[in-house]
VOPAGU-2260 file (C-alpha; in pm, 1 decimal, decimal comma):
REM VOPAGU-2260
SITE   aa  ch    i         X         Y         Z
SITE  UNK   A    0   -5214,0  -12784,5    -743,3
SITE  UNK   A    1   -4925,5  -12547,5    -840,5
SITE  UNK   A    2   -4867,3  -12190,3    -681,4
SITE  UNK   A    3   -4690,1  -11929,1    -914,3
SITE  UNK   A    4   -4653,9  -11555,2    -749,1
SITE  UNK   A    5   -4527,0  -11344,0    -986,3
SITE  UNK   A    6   -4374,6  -11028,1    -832,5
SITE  UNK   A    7   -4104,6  -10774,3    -901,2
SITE  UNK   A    8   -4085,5  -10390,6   -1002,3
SITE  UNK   A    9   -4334,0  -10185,4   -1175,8
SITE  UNK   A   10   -4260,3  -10180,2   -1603,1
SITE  UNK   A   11   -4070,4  -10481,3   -1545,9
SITE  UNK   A   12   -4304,9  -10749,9   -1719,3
SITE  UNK   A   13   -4553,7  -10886,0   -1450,9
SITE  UNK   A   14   -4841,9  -10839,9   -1676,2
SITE  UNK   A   15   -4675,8  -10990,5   -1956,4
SITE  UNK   A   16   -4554,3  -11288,7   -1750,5
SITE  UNK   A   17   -4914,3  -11381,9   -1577,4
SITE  UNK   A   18   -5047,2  -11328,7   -1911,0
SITE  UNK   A   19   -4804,8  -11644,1   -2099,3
SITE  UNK   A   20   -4892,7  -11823,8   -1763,1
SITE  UNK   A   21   -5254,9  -11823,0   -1817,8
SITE  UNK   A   22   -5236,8  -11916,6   -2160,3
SITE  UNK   A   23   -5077,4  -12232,8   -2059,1
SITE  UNK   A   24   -5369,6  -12309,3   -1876,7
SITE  UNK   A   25   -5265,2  -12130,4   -1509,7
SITE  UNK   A   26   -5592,9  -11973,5   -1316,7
SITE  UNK   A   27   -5425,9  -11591,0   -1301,9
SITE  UNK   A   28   -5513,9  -11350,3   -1062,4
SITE  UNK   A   29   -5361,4  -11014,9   -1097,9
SITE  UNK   A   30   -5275,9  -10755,6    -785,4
SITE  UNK   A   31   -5354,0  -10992,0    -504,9
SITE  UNK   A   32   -5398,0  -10863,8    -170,8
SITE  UNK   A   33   -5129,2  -11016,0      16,2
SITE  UNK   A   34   -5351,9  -11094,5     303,4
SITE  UNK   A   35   -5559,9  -11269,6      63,5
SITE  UNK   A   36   -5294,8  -11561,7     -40,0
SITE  UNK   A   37   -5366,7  -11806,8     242,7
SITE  UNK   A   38   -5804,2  -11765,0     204,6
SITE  UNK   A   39   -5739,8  -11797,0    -174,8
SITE  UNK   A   40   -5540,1  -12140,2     -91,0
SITE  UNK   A   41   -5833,1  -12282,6      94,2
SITE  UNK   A   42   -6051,4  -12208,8    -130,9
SITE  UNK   A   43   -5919,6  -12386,3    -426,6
SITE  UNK   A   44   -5810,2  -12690,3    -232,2
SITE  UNK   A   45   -6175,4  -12704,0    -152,6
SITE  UNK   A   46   -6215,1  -12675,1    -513,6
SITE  UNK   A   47   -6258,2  -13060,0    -708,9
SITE  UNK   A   48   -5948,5  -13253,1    -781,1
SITE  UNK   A   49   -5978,5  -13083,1   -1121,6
SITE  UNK   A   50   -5857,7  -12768,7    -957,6
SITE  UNK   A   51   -5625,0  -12579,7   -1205,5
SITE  UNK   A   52   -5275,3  -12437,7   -1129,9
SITE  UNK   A   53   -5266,8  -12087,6   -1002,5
SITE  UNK   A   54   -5047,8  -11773,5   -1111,5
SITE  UNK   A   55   -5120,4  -11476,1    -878,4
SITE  UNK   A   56   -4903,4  -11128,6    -939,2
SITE  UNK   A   57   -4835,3  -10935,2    -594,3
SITE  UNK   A   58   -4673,1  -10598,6    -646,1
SITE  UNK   A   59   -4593,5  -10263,6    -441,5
SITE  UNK   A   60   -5031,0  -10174,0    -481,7
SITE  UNK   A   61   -5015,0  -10379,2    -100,1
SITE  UNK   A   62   -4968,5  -10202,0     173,7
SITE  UNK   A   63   -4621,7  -10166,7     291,2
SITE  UNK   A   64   -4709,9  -10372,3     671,5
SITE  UNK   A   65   -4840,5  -10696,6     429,0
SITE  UNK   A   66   -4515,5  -10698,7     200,6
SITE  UNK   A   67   -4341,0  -10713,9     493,2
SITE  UNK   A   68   -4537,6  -11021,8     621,0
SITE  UNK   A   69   -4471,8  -11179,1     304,3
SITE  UNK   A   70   -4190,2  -11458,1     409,4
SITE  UNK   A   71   -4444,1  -11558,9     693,1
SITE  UNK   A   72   -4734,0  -11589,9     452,4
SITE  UNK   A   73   -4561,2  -11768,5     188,5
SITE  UNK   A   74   -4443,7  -12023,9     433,7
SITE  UNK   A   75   -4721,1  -12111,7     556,9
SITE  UNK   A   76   -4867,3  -12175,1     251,4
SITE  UNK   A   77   -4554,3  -12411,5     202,5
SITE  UNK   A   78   -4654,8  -12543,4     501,2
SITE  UNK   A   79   -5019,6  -12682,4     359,7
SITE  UNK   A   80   -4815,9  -12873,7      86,4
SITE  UNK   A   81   -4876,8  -12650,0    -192,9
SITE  UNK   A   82   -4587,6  -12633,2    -469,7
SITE  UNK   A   83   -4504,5  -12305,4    -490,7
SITE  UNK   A   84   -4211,8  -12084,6    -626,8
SITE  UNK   A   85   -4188,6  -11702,4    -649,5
SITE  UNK   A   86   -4100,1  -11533,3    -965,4
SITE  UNK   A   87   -3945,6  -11153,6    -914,3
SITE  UNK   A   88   -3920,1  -10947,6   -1234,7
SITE  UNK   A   89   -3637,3  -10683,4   -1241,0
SITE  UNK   A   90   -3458,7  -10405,2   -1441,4
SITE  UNK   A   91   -3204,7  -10152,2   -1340,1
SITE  UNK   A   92   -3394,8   -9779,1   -1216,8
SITE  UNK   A   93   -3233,1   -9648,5   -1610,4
SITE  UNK   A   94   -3464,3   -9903,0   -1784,9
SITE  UNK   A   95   -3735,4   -9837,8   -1624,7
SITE  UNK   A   96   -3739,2   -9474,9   -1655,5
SITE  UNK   A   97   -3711,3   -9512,0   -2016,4
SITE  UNK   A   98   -4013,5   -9753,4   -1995,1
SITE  UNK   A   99   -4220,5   -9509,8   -1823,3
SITE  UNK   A  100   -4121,6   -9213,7   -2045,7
SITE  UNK   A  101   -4216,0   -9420,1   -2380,9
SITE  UNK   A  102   -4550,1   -9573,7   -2272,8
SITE  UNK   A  103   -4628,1   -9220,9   -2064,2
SITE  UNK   A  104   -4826,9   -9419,1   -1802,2
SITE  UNK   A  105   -4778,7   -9329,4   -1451,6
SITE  UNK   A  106   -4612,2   -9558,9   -1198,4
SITE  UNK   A  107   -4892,0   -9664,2    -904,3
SITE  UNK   A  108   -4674,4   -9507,3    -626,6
SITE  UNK   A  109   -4685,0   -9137,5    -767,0
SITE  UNK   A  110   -5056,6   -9168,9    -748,9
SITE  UNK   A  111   -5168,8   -8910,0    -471,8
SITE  UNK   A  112   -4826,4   -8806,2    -366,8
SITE  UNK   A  113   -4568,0   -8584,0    -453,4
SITE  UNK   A  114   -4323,7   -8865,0    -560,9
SITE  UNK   A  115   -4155,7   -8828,0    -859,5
SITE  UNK   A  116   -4110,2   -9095,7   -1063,5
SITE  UNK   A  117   -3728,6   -9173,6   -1008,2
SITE  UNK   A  118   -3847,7   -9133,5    -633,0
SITE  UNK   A  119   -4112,7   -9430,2    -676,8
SITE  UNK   A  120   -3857,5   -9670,0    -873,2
SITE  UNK   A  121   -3639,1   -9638,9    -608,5
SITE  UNK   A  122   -3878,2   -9634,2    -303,4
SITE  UNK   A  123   -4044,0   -9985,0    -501,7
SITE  UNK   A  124   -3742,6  -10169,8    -450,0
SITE  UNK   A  125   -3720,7  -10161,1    -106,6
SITE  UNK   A  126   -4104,0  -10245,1     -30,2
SITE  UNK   A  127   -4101,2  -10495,9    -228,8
SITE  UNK   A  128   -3732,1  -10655,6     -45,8
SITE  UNK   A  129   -3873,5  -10895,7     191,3
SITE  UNK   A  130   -4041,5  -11075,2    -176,0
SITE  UNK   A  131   -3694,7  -11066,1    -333,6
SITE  UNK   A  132   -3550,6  -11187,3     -58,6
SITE  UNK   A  133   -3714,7  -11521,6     -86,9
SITE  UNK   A  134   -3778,7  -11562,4    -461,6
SITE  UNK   A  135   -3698,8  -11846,6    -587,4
SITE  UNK   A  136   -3619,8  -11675,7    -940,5
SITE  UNK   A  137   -3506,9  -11346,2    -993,1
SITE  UNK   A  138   -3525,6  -11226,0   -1407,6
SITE  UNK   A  139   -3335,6  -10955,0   -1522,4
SITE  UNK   A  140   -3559,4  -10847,5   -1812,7
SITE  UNK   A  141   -3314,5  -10586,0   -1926,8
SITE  UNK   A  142   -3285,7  -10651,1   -2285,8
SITE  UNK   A  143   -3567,9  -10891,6   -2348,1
SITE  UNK   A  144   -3795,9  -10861,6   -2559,9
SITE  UNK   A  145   -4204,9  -10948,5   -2487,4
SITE  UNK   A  146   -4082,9  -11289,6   -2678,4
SITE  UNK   A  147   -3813,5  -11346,4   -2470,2
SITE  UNK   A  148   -3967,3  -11303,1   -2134,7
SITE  UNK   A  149   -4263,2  -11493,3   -2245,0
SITE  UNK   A  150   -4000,2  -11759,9   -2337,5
SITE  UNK   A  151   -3827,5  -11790,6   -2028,8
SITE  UNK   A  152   -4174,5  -11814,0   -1828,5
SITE  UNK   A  153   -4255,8  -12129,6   -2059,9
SITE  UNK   A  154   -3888,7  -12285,3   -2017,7
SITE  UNK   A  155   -3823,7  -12227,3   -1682,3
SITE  UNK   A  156   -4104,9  -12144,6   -1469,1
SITE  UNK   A  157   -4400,4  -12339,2   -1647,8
SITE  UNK   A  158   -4208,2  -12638,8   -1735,1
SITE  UNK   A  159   -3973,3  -12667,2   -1379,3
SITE  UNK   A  160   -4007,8  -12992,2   -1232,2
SITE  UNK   A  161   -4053,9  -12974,5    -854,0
SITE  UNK   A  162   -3749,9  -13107,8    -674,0
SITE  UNK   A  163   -3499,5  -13038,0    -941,7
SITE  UNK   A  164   -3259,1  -12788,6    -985,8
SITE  UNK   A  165   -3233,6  -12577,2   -1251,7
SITE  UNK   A  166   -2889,0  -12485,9   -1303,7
SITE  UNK   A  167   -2857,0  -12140,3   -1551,8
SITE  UNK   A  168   -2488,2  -12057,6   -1662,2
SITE  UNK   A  169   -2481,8  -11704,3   -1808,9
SITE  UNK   A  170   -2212,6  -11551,8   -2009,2
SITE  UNK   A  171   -2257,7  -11111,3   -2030,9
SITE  UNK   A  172   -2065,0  -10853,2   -2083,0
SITE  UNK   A  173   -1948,0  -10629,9   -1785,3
SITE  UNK   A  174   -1955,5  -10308,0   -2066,0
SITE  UNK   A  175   -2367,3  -10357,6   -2021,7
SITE  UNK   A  176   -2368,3  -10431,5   -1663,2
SITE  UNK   A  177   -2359,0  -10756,8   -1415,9
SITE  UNK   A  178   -2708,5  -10948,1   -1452,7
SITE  UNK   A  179   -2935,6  -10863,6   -1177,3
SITE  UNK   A  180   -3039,0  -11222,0   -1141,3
SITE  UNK   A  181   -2705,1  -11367,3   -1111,8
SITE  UNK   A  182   -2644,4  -11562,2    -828,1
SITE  UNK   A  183   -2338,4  -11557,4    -837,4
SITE  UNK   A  184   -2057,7  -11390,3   -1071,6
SITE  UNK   A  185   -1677,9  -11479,9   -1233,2
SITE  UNK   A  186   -1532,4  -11239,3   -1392,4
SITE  UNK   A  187   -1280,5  -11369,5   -1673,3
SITE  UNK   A  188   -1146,5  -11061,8   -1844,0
SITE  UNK   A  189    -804,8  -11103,7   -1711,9
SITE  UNK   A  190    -736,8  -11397,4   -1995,5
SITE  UNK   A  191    -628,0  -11329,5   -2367,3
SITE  UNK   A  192    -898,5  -11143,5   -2532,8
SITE  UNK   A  193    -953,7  -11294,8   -2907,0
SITE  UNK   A  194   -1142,5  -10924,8   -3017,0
SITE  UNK   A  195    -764,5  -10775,8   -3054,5
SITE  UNK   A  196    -739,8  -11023,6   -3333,6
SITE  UNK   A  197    -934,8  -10862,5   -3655,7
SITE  UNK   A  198    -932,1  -11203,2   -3800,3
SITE  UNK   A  199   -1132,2  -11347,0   -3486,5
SITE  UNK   A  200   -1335,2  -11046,9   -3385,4
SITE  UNK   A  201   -1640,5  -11133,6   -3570,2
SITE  UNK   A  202   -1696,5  -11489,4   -3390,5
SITE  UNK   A  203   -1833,8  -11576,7   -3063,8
SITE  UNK   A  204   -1707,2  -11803,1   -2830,0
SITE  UNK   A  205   -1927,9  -12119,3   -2983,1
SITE  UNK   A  206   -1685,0  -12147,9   -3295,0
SITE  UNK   A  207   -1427,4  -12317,9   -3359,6
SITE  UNK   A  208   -1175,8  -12012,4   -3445,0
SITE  UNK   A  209   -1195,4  -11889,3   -3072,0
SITE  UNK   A  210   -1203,9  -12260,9   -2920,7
SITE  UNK   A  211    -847,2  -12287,0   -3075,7
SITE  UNK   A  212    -754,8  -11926,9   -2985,4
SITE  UNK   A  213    -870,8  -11952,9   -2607,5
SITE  UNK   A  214    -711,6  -12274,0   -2550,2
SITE  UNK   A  215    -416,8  -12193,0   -2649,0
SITE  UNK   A  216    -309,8  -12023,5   -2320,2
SITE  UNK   A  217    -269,7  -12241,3   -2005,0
SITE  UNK   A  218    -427,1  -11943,4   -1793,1
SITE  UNK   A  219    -810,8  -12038,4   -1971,6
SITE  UNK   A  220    -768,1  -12361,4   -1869,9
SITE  UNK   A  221    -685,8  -12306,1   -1520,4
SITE  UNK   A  222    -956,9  -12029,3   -1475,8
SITE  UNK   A  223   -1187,4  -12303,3   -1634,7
SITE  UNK   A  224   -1088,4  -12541,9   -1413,4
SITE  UNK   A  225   -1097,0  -12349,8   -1099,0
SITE  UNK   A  226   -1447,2  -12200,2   -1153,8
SITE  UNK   A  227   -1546,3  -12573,4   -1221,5
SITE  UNK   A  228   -1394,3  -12691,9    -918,8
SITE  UNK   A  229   -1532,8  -12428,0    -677,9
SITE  UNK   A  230   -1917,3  -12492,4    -779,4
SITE  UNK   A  231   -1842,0  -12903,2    -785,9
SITE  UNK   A  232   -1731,8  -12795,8    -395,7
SITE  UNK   A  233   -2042,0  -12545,0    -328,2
SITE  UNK   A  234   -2361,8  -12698,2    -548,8
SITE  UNK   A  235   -2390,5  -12996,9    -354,0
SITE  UNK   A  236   -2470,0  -12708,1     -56,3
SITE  UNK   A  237   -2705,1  -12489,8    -250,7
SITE  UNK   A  238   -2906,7  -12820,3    -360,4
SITE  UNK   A  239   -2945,6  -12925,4      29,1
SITE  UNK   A  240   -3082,0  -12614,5      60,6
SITE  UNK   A  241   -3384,2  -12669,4    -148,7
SITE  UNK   A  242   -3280,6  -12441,8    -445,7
SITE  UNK   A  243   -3517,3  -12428,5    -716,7
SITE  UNK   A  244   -3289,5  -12197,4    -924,0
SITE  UNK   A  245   -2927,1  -12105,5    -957,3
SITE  UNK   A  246   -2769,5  -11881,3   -1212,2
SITE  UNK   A  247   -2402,3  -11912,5   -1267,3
SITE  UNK   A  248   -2274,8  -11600,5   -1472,5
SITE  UNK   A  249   -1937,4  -11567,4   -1627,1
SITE  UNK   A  250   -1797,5  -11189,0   -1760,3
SITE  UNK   A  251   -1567,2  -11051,4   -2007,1
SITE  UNK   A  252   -1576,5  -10720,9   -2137,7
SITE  UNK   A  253   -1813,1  -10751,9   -2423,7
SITE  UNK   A  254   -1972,5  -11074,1   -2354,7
SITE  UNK   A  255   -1882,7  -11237,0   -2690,7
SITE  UNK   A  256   -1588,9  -11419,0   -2699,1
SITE  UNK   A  257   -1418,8  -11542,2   -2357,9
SITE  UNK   A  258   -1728,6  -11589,1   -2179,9
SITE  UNK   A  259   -1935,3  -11716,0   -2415,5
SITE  UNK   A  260   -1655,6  -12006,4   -2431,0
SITE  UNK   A  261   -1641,1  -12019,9   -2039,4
SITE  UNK   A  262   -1981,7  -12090,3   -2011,8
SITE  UNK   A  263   -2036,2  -12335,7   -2243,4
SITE  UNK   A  264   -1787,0  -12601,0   -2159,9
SITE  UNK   A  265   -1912,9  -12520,2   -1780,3
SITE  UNK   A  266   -2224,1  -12629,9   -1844,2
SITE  UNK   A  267   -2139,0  -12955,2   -2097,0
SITE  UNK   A  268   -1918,5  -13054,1   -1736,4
SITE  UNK   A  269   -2197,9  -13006,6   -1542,5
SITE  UNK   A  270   -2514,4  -13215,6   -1780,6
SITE  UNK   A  271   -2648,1  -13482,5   -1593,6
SITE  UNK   A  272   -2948,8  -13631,8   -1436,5
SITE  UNK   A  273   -3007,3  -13478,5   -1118,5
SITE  UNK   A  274   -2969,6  -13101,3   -1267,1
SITE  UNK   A  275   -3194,0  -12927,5   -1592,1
SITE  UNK   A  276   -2921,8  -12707,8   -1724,4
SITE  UNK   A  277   -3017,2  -12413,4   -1919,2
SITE  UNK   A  278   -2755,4  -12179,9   -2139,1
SITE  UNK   A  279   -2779,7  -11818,6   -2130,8
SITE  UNK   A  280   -2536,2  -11575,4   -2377,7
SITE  UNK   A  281   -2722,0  -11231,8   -2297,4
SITE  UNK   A  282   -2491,4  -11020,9   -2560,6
SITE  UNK   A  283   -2594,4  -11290,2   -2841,0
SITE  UNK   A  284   -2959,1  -11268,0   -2766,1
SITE  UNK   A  285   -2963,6  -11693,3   -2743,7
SITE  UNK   A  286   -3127,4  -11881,4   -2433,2
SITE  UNK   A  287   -3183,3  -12252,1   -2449,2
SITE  UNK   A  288   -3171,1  -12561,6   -2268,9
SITE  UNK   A  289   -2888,8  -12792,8   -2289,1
SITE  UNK   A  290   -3014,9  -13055,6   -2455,8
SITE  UNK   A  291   -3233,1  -12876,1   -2708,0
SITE  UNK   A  292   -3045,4  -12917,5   -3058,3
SITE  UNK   A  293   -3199,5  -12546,0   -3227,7
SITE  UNK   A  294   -3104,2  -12262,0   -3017,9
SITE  UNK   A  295   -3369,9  -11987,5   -2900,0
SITE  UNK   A  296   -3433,0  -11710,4   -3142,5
SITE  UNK   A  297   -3251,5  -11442,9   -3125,8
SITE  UNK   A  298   -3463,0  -11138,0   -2960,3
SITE  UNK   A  299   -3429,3  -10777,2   -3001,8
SITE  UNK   A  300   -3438,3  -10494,2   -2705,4
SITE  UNK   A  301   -3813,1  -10452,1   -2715,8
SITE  UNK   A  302   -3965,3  -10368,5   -2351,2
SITE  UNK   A  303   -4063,1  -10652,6   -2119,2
C-alpha cells in the first residue's frame, strides 16, 4: 500500500490534485482529520492484500493543535512501513487573491470570524508550516494550468518509484519571481545576455543560435561548471538523507535564453541510473522527463 497526503494552501489545487490521483486508481479521501491518519492506516492494512493505494488531502479545516502534531503523526505512520510522501500545493498570497476574487468563493478561515481574506492567506501559511516543513514535494502552481498540475501529479507523484530520487532542474525568470518549490536557486544573469541581440531574441536557450552565442564566452562555461561541480559535491548528501525530491532552479532575467541553456546541459551531465531526472522551463510552459523524446504541451495560465 501507498500513502499520498496532499496538502498545501487554500485555491492552490488540492482538489484538483486528489481528483487526477483517484482517477489513477488511488482510494481519495478529502479533508482528513489529522487525528484520523494513523486509525485510517490500520484499517486498510486490515483491509485484503487487494487493498488500493490511498490519497488523503489535509488542509488548514484541522485544528491548529493537530497540524502541529503533524511531523509526529506522519512518522509514525513511516514507522508501520507504509510508503508515504507528502505533496504541498503553493502559490504566492497575489495569486491567490486573484483566485478567490474570480471564483467569489470564500476561503474556510473567514468563516465565522472577522478575517479578511488577505488575513486568512496569510494566517494559512503558517498553520499549515509544520506540513511544509516535512513535504517531500513542494509545487509552485503559479502559472499552471488544471492540465499542467494534473500532469505533474501523474509524472512525478503517481509514477515516483520509492527509493529513487527525482532530480528536477528548473530554469525561470527572476522578472516573475523565484519558484516557491525550489530547493535550491543559481542565479546566472551576470553572463552575456543573447536578448540584446535582435537577431537571437526570438529563440530559447534549446537552439542552436543561442548554444553558439552562450558558449562563446569563457564566463558560461565556468558558471556551468561550477554549479555542476557544487551539486556533484552536495547530492551525494541530500540522497543519504532519504530525499524523495530535489529541484535545482537556475535564473536569468526573463527565463528564456541563459537559463534555459544552463539547465539543460545540467541535467544531460547529471542522466543516469540511480536518479529520474525531470526538465522544467517555467517561462516556456514545457515540463518533461529526460528521456521522453516529445516535450509536454505547452500550458496556458489557467488556475490550478
Amino acid at each position: 500500500m501507498r500513502l499520498v497526503i496532499i496538502s498545501g494552501r487554500s485555491g492552490s489545487g488540492k482538489s484538483i490534485a486528489l481528483q487526477a490521483l483517484e482517477d489513477l486508481g488511488y482510494y481519495a479521501i478529502d479533508n482528513l482529520p489529522t487525528n484520523l491518519l494513523a486509525p485510517l492506516i490500520d484499517e486498510l492494512r486490515a483491509a485484503p492484500p487487494s487493498r488500493p493505494n490511498v490519497a488523503v488531502s489535509i488542509d488548514a479545516r484541522n485544528l491548529p493543535e493537530a497540524l502541529e502534531r503533524f511531523p509526529v503523526l506522519l512518522e509514525g505512520v513511516r514507522e508501520r512501513g507504509i510508503d508515504t510522501q507528502v505533496i504541498y500545493l503553493t502559490a504566492d498570497a497575489k495569486v491567490l487573491l486573484e483566485r478567490y476574487s474570480a471564483t467569489r468563493r470564500r476561503h474556510p478561515l473567514t468563516r465565522g470570524n472577522d478575517m479578511t481574506l488577505a488575513e486568512a492567506i496569510d494566517n494559512e501559511q503558517g498553520y499549515l508550516a509544520p506540513i511544509r516543513r516535512v513535504a517531500d514535494l513542494v509545487i509552485d502552481t503559479r502559472g499552471l494550468s488544471v492540465h499542467d498540475l494534473r500532469a505533474r501529479i501523474s509524472e512525478q507523484v503517481a509514477r515516483h518509484s520509492g527509493g529513487r530520487l527525482t532530480l528536477t532542474f528548473e530554469s525561470f525568470g527572476f522578472k516573475r519571481g523565484v519558484p516557491l518549490d525550489a530547493d535550491m536557486v543559481f542565479d546566472v544573469r551576470c553572463l552575456p545576455n543573447p536578448f540584446w541581440d535582435p537577431n537571437l531574441r526570438a529563440f530559447d536557450g534549446r537552439d542552436g543560435e543561442i548554444v553558439t552565442f552562450l558558449e562563446q564566452y569563457p564566463d558560461v562555461h565556468a558558471m556551468a561548471g561550477d554549479i555542476h561541480a557544487w551539486l556533484i559535491r552536495w547530492l551525494p548528501a541530500y540522497l543519504a538523507s532519504h530525499r524523495s525530491y530535489l529541484t535545482v532552479a537556475v535564473g536569468c532575467t526573463g527565463g528564456h535564453h541563459r537559463s534555459v541553456y544552463l539547465i539543460e546541459r545540467l541535467a544531460h551531465h547529471f542522466r543516469h541510473d540511480d536518479v529520474d531526472i525531470r526538465l522544467r522551463h517555467r517561462e516556456l510552459g514545457v515540463h518533461t522527463a529526460l528521456s521522453d523524446d516529445v516535450p509536454a504541451e505547452r500550458g496556458g495560465n489557467a488556475d490550478a
